[in-house]
Predicted model as a PDB file, atoms N, CA, C, CB and O in Angstrom, pLDDT in the B-factor column:
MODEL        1                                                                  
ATOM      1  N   UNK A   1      78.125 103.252 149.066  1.00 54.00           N  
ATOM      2  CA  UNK A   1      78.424 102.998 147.683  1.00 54.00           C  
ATOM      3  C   UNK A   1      77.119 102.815 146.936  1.00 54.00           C  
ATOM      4  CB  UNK A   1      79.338 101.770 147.527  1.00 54.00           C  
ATOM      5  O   UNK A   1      76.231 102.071 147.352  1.00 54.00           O  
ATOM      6  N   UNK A   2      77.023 103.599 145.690  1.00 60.00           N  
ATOM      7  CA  UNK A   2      76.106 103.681 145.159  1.00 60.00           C  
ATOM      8  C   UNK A   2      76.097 101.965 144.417  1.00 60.00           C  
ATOM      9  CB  UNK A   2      76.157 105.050 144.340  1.00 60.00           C  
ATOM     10  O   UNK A   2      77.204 101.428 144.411  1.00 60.00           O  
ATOM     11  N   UNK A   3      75.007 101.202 143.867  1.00 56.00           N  
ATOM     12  CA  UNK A   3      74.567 100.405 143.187  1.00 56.00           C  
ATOM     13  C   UNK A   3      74.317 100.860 141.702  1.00 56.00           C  
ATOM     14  CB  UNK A   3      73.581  99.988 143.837  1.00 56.00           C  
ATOM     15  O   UNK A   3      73.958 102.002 141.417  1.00 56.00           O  
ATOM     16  N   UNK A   4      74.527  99.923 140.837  1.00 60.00           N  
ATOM     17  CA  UNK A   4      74.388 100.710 139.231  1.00 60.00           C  
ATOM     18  C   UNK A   4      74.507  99.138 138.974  1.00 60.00           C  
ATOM     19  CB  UNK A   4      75.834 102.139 138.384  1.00 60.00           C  
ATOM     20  O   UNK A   4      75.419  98.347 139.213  1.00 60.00           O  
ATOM     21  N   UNK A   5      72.938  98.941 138.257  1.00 62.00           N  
ATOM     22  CA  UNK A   5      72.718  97.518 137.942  1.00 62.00           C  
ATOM     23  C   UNK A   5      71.914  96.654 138.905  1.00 62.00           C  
ATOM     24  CB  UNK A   5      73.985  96.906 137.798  1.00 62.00           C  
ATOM     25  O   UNK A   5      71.332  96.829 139.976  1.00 62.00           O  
ATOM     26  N   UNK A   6      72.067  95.943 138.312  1.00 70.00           N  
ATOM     27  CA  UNK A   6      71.709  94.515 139.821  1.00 70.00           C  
ATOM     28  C   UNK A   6      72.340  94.851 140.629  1.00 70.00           C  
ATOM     29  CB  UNK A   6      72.132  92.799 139.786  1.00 70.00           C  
ATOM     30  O   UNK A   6      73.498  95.215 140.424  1.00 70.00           O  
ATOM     31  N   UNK A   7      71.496  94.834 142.437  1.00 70.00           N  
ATOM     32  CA  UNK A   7      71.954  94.791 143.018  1.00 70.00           C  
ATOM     33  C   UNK A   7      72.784  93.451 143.807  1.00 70.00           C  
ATOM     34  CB  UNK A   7      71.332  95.421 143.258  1.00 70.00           C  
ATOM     35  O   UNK A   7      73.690  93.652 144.616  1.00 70.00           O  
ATOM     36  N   UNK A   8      72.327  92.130 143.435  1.00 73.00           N  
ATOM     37  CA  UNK A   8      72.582  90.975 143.491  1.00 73.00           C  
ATOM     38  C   UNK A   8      74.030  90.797 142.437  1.00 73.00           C  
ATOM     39  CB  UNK A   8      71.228  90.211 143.146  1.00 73.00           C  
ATOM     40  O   UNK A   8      74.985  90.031 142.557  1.00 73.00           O  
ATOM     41  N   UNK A   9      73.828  91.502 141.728  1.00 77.00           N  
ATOM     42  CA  UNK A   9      75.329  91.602 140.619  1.00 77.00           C  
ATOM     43  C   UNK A   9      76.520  92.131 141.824  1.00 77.00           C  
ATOM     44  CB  UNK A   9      75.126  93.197 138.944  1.00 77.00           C  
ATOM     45  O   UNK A   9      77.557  91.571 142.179  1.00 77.00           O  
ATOM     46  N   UNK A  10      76.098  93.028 142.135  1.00 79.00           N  
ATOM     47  CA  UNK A  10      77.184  93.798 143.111  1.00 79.00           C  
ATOM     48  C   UNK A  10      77.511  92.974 144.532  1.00 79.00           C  
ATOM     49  CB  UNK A  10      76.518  95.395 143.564  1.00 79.00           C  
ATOM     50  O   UNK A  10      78.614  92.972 145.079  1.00 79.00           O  
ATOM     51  N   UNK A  11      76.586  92.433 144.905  1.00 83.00           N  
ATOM     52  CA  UNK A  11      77.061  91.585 146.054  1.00 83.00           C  
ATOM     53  C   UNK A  11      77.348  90.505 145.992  1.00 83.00           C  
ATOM     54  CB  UNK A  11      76.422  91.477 146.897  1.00 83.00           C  
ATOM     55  O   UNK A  11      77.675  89.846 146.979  1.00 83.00           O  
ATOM     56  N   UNK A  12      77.286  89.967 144.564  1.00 87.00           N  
ATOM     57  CA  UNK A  12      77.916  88.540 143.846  1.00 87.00           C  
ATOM     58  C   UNK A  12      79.594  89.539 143.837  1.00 87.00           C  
ATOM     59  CB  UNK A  12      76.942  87.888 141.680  1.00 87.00           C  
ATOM     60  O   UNK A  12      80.360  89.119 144.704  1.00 87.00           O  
ATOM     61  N   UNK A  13      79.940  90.262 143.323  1.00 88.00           N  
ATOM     62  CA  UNK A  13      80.549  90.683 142.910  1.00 88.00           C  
ATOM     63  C   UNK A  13      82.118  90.757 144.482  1.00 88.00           C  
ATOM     64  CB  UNK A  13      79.643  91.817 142.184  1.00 88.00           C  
ATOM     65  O   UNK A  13      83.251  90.281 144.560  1.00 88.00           O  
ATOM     66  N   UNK A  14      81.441  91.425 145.202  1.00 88.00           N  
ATOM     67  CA  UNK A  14      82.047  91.641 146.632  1.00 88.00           C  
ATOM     68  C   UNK A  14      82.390  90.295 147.414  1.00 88.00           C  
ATOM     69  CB  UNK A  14      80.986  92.480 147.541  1.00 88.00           C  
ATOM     70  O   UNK A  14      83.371  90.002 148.098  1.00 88.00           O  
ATOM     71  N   UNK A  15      81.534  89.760 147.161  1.00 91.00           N  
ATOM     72  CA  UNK A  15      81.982  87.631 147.601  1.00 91.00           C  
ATOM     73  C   UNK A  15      82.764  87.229 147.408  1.00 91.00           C  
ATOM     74  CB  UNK A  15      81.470  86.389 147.090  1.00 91.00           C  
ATOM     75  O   UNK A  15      83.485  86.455 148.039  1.00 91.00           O  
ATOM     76  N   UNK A  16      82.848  87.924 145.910  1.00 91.00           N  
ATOM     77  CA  UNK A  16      83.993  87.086 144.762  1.00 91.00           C  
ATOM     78  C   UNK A  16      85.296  87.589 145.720  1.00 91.00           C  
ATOM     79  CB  UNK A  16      84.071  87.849 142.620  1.00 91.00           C  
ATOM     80  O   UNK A  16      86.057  86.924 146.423  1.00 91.00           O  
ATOM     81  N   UNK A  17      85.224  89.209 145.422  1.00 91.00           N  
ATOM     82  CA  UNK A  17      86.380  89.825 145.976  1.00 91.00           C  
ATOM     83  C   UNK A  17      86.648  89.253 146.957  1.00 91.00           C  
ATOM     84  CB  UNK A  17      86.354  91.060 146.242  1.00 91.00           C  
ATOM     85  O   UNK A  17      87.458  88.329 146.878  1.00 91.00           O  
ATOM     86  N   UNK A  18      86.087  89.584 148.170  1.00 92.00           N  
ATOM     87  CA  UNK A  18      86.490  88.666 149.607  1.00 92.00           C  
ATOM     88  C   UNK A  18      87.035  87.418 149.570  1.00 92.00           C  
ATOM     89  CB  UNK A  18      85.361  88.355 150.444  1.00 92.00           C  
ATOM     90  O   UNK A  18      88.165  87.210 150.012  1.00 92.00           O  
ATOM     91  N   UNK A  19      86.165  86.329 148.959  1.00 91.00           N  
ATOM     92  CA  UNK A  19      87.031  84.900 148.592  1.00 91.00           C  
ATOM     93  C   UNK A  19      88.258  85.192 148.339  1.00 91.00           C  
ATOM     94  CB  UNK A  19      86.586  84.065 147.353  1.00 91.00           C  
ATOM     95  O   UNK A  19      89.223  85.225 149.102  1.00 91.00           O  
ATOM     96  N   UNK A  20      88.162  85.458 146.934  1.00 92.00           N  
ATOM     97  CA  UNK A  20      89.942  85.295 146.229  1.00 92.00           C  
ATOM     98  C   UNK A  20      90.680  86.430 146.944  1.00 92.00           C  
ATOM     99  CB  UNK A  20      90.156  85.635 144.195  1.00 92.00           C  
ATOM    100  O   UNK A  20      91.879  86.554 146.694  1.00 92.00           O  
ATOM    101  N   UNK A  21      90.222  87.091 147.622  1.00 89.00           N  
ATOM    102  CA  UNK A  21      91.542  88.111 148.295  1.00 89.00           C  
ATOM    103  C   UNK A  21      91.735  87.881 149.214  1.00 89.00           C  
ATOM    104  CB  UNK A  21      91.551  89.447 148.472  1.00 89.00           C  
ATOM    105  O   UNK A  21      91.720  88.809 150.022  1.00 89.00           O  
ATOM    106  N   UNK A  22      92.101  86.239 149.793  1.00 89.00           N  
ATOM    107  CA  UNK A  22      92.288  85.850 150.775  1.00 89.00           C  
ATOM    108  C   UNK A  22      93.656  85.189 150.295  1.00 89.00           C  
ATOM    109  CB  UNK A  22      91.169  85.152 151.353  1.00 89.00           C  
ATOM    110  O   UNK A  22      93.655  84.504 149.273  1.00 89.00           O  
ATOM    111  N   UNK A  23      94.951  85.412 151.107  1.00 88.00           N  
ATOM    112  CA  UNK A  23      96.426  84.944 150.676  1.00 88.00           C  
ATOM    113  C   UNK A  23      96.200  83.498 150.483  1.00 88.00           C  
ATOM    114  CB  UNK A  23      97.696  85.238 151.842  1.00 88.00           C  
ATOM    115  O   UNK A  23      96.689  83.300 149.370  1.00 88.00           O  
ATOM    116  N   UNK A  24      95.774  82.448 150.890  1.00 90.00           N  
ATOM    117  CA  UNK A  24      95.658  80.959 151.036  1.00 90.00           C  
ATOM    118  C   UNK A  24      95.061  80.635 149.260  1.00 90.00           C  
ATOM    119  CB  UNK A  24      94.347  80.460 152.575  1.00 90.00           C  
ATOM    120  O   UNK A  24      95.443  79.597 148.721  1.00 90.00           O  
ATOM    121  N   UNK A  25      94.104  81.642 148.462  1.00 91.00           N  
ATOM    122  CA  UNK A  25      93.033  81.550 147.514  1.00 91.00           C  
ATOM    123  C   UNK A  25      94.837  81.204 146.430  1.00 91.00           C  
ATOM    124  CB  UNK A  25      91.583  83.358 147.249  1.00 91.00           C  
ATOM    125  O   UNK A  25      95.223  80.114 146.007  1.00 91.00           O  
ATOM    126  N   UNK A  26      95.497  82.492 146.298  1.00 89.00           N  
ATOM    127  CA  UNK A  26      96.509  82.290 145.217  1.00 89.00           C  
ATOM    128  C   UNK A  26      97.165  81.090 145.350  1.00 89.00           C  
ATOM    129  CB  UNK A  26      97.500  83.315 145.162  1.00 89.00           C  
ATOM    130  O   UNK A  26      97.359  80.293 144.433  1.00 89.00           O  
ATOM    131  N   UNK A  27      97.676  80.903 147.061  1.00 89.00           N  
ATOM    132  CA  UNK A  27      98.645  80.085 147.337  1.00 89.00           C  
ATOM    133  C   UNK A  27      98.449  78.185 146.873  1.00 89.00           C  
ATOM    134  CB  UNK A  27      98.774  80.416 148.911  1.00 89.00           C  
ATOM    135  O   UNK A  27      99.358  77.373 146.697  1.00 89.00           O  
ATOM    136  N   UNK A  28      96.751  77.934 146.773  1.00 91.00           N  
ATOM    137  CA  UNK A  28      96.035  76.847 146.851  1.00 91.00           C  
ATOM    138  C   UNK A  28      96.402  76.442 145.189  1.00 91.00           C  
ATOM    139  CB  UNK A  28      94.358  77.126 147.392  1.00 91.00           C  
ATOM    140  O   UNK A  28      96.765  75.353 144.743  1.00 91.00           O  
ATOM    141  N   UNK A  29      96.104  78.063 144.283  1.00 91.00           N  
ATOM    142  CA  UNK A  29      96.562  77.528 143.162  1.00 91.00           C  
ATOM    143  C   UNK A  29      97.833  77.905 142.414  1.00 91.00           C  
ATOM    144  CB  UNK A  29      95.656  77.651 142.433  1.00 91.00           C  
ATOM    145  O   UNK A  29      97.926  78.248 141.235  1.00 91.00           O  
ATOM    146  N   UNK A  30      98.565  77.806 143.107  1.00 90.00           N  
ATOM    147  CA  UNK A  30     100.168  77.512 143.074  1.00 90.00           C  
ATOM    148  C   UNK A  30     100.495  79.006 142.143  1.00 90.00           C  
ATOM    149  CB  UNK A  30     100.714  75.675 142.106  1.00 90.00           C  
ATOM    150  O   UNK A  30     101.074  78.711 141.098  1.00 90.00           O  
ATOM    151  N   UNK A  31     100.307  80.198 142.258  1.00 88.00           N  
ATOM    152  CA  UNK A  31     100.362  80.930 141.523  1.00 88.00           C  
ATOM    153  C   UNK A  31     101.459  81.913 142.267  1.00 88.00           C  
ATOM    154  CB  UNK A  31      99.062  81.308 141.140  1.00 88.00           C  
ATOM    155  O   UNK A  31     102.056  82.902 141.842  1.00 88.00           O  
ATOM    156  N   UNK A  32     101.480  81.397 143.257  1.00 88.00           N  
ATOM    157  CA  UNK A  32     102.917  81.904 144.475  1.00 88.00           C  
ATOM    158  C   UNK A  32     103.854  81.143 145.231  1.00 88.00           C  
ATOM    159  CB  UNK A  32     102.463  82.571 145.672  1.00 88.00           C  
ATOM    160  O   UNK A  32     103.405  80.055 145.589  1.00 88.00           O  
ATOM    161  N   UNK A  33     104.603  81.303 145.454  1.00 86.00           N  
ATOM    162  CA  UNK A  33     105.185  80.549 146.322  1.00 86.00           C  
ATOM    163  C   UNK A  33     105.021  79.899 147.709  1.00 86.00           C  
ATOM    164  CB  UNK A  33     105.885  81.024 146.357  1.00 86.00           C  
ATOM    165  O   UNK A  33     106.007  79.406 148.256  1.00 86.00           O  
ATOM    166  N   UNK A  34     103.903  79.883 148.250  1.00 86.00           N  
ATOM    167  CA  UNK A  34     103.672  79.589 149.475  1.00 86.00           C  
ATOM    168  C   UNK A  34     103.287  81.395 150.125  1.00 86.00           C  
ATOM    169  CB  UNK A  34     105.151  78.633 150.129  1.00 86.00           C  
ATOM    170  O   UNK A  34     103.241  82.539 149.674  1.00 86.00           O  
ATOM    171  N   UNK A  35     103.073  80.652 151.469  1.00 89.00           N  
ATOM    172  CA  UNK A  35     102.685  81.583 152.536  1.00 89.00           C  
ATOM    173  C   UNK A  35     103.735  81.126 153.704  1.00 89.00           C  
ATOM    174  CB  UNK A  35     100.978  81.443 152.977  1.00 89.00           C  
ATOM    175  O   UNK A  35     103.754  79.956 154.086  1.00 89.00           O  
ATOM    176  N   UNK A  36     104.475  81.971 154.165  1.00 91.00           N  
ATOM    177  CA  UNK A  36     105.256  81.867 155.520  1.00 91.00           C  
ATOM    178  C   UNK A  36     104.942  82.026 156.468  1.00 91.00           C  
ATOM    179  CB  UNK A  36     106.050  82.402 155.724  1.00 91.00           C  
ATOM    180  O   UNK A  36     104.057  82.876 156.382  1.00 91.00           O  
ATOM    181  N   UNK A  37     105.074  81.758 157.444  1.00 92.00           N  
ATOM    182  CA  UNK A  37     104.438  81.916 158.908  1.00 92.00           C  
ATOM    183  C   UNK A  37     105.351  83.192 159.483  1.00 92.00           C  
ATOM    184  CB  UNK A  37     104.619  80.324 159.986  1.00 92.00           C  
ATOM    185  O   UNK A  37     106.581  83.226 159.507  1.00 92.00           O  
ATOM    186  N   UNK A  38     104.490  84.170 159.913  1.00 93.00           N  
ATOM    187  CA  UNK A  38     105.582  85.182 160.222  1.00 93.00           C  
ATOM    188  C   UNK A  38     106.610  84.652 161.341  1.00 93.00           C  
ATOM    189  CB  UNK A  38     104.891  86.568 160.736  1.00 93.00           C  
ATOM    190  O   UNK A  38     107.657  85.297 161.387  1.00 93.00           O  
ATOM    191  N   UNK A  39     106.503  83.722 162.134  1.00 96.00           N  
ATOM    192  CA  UNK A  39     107.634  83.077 163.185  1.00 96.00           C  
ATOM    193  C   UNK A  39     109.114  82.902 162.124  1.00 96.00           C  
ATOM    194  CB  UNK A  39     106.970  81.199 163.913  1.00 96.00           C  
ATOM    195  O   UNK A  39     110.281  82.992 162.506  1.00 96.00           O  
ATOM    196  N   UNK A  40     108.623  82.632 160.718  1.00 95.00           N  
ATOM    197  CA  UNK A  40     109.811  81.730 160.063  1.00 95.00           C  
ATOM    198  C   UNK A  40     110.064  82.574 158.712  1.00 95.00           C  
ATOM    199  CB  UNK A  40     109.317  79.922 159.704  1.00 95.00           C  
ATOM    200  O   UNK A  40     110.217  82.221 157.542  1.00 95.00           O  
ATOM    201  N   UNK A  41     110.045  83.895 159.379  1.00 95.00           N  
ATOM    202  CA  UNK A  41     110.681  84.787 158.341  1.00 95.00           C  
ATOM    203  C   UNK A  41     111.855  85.208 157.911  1.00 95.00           C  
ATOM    204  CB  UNK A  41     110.375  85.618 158.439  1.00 95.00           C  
ATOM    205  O   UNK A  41     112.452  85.591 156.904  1.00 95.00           O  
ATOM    206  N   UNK A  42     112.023  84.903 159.555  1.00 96.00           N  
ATOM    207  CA  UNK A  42     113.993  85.200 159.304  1.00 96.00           C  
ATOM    208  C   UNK A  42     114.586  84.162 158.911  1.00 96.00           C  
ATOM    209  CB  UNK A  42     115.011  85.565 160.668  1.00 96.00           C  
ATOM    210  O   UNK A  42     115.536  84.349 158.151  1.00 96.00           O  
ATOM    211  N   UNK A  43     114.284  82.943 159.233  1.00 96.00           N  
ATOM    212  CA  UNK A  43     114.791  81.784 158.653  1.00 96.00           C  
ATOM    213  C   UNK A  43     114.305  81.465 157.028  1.00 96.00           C  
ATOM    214  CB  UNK A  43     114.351  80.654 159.624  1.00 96.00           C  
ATOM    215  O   UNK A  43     115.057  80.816 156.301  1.00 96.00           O  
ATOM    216  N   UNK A  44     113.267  81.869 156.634  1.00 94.00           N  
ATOM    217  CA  UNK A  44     113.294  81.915 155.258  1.00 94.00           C  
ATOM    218  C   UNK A  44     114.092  82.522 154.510  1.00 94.00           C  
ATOM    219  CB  UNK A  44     112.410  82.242 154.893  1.00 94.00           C  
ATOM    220  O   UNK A  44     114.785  82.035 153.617  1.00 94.00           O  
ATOM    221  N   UNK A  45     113.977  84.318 155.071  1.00 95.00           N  
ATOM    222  CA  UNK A  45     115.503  85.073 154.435  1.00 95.00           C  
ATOM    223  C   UNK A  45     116.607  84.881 154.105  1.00 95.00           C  
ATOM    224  CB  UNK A  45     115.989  85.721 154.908  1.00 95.00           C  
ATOM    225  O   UNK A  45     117.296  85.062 153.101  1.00 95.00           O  
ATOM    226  N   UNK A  46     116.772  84.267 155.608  1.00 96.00           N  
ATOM    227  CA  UNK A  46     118.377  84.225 155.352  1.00 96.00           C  
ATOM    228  C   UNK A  46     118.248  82.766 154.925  1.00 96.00           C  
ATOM    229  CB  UNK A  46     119.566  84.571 156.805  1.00 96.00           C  
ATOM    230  O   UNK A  46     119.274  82.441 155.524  1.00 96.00           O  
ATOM    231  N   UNK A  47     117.923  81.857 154.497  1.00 95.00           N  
ATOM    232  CA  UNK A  47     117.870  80.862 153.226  1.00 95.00           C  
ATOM    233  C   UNK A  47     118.286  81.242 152.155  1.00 95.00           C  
ATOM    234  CB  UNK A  47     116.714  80.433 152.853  1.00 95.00           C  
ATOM    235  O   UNK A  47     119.375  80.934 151.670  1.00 95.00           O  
ATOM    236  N   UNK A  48     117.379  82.025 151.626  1.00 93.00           N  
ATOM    237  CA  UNK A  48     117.488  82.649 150.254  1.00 93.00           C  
ATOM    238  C   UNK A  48     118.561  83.733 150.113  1.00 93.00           C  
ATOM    239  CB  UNK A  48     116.153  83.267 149.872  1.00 93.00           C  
ATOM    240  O   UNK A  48     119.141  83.970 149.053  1.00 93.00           O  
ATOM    241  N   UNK A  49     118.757  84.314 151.167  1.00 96.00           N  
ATOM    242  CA  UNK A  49     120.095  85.082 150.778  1.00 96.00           C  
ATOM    243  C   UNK A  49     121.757  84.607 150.848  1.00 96.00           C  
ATOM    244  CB  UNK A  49     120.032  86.207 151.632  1.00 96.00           C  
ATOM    245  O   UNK A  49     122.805  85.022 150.352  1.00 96.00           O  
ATOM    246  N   UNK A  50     121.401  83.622 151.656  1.00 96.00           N  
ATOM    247  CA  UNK A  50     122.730  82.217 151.577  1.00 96.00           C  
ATOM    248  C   UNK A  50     122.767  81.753 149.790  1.00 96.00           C  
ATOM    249  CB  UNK A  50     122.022  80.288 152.826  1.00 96.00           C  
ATOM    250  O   UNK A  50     123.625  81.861 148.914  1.00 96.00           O  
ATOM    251  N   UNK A  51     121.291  81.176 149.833  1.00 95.00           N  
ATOM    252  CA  UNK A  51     121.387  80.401 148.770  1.00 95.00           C  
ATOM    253  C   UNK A  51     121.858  80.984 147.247  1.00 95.00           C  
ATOM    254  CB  UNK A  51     120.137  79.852 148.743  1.00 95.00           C  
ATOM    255  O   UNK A  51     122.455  80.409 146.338  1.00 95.00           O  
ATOM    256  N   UNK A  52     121.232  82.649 147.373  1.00 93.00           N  
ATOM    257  CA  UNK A  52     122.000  83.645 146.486  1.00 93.00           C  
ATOM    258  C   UNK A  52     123.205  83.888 146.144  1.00 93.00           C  
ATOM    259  CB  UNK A  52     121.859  84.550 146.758  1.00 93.00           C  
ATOM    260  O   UNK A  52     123.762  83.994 145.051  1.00 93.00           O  
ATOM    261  N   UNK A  53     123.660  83.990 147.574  1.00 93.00           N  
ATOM    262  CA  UNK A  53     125.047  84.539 147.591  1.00 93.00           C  
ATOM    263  C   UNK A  53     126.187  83.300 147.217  1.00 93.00           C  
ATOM    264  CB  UNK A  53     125.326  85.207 149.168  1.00 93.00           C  
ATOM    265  O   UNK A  53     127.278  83.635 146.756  1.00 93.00           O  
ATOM    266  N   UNK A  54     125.912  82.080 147.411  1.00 93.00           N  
ATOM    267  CA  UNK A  54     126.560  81.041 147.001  1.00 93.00           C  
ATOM    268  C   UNK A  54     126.236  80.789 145.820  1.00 93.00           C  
ATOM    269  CB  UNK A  54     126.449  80.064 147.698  1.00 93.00           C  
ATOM    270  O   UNK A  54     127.071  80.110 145.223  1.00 93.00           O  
ATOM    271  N   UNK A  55     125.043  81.171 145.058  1.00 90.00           N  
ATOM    272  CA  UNK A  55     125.301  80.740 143.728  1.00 90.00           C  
ATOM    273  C   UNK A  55     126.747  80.758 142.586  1.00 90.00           C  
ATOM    274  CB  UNK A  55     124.364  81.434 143.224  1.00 90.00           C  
ATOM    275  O   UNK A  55     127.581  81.600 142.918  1.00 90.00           O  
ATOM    276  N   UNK A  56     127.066  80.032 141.465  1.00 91.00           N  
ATOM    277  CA  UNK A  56     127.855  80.705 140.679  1.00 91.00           C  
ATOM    278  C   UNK A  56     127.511  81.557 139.826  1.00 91.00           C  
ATOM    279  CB  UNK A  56     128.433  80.077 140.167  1.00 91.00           C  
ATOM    280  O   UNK A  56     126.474  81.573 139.163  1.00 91.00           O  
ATOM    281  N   UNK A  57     128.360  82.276 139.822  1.00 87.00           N  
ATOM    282  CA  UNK A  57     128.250  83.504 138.654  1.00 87.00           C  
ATOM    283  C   UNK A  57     128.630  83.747 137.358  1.00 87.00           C  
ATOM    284  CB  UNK A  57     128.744  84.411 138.979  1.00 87.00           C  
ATOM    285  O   UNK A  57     129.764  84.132 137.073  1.00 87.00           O  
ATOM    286  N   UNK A  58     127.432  83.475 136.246  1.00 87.00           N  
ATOM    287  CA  UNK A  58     128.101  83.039 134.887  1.00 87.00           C  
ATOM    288  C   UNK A  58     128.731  84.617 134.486  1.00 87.00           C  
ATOM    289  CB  UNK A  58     126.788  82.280 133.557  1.00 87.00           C  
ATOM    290  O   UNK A  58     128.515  85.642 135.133  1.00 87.00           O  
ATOM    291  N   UNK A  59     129.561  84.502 133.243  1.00 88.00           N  
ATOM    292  CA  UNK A  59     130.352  85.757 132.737  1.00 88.00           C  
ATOM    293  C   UNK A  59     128.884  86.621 132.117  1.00 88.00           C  
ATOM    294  CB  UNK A  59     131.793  85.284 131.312  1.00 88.00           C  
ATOM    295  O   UNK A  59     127.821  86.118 131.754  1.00 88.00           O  
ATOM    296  N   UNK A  60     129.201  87.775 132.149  1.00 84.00           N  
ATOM    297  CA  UNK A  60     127.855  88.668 131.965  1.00 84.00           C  
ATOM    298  C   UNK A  60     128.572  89.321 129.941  1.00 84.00           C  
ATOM    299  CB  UNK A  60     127.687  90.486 133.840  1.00 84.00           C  
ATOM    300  O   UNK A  60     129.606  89.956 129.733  1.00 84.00           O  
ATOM    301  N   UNK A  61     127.818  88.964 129.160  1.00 86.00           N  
ATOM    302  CA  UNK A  61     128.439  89.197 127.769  1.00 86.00           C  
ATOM    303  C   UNK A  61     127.716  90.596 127.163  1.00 86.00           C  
ATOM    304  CB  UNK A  61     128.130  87.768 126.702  1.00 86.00           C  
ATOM    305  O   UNK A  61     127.861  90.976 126.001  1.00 86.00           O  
ATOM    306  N   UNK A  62     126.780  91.395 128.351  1.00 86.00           N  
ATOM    307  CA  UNK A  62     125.772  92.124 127.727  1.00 86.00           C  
ATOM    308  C   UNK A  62     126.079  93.549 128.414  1.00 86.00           C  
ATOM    309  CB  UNK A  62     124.223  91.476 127.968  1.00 86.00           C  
ATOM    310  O   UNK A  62     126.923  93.571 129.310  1.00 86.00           O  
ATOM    311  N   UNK A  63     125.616  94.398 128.142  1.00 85.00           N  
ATOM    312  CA  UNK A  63     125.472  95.569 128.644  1.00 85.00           C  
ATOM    313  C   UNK A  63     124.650  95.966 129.467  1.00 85.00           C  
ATOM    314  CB  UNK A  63     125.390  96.192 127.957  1.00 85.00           C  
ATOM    315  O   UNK A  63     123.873  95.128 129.926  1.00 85.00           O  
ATOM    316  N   UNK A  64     124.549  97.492 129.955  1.00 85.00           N  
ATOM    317  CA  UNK A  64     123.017  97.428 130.840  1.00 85.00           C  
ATOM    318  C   UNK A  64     122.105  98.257 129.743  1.00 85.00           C  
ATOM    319  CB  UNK A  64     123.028  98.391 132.710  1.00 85.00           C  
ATOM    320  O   UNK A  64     122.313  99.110 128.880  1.00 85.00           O  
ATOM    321  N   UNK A  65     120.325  97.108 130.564  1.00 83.00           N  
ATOM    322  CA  UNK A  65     119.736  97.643 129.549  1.00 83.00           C  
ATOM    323  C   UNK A  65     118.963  98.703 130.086  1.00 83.00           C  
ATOM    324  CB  UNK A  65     119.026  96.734 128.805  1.00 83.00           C  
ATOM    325  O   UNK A  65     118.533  98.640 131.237  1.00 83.00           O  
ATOM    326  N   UNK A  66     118.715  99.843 129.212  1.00 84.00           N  
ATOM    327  CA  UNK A  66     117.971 100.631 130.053  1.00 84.00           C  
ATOM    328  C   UNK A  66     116.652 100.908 129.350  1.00 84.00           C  
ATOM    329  CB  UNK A  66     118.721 101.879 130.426  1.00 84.00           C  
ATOM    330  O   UNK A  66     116.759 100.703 128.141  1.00 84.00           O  
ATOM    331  N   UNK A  67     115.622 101.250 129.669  1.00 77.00           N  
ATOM    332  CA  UNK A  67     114.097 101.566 129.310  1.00 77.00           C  
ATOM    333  C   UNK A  67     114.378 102.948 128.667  1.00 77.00           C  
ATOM    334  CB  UNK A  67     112.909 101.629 130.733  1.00 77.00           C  
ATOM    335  O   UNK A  67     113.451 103.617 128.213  1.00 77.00           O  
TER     336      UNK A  67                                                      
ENDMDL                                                                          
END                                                                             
C-alpha cells in the first residue's frame, strides 16, 4: 500500500482501525447489545424467538409501506 502524506498519519491511522475493530471496542460502549459466547447461541435464539412469539399483537391500522 502506497503512503500519501505522513507516513506516521497512516500508521496512526491503522491502530485506530485495529483498536476499534475489535467486537469488545462497540460492546464496552454500549452501542450493541452485548457479545455472546458462541457455546450460548442457541440458547440466546431460542430466547428471543420464544420471547417474540409470545408477545401480544396490537391491531395493525396501516397499510404496507413500500419504498
Amino acid at each position: 500500500m502506497t503512503e500519501v502524506g505522513q507516513p506516521e498519519t497512516g500508521a496512526e491511522l491503522r491502530e485506530q482501525y485495529e483498536r476499534q475493530g475489535h467486537p469488545y471496542y462497540a460492546t464496552a460502549r454500549l452501542w450493541d447489545d452485548g457479545v455472546i459466547d458462541p457455546r450460548d447461541t442457541r440458547d440466546a435464539l431460542g430466547l428471543a424467538l420464544s420471547a417474540a412469539g409470545n408477545a401480544p399483537l396490537a391491531d395493525v391500522r396501516y397499510g404496507v409501506f413500500r419504498m
